[in-house]
C-alpha positions in Angstrom: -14.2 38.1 73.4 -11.8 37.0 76.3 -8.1 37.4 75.5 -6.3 34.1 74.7 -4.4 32.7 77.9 -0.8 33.6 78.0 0.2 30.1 76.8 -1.5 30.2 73.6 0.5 33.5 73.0 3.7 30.8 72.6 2.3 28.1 70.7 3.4 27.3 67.2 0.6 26.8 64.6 0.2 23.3 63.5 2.1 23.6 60.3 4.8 25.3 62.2 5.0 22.3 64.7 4.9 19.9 62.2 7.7 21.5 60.4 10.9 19.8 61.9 9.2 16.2 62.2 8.1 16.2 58.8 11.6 17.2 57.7 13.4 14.6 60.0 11.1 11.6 58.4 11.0 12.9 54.7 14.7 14.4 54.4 17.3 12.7 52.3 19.9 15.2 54.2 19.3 13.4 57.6 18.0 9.8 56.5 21.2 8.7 58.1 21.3 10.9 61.2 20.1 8.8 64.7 20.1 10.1 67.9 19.8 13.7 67.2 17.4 16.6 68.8 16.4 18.9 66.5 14.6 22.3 66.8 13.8 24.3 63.6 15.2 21.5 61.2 18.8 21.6 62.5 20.2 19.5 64.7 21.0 20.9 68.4 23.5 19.5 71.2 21.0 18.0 73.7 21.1 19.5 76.9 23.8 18.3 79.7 21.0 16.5 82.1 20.1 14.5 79.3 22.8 11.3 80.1 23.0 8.0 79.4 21.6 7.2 82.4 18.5 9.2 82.2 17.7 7.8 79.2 17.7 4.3 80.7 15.7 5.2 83.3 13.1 6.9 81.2 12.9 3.9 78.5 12.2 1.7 81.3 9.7 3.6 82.6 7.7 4.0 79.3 8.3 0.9 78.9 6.2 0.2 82.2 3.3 2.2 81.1 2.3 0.8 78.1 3.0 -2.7 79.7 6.3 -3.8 77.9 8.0 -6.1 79.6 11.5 -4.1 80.9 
């Protein structure tokens, strides 16, 4: 059998994935957060190019691609 390829090596199992998401929805600790990033259930800064601005740009975008109407 062929070794896996070095990316699979990285990858989180499913469950493992699914952990922080699952907590963010089902949480009563964080039903109030918004506009957090979290890795491994705990909220992180998010990272410096990650500005206002950005974010703009990138909503309109998405917006464009699943024909909104920004």
């Amino acid at each position: 059998m062929a070794d896996p390829p070095l990316i699979k090596l990285r990858m989180s199992s499913a469950q493992d994935g699914a952990r922080t998401p699952v907590y963010c929805a089902t949480s009563p600790d964080v039903a109030n957060d918004t506009g957090l990033y979290y890795d491994d259930c705990t909220a992180k800064p998010a990272a410096a190019l990650a500005t206002p601005e950005l974010a703009s740009e990138l909503w309109t975008r998405s917006d464009a691609w699943v024909g909104g109407s920004a």
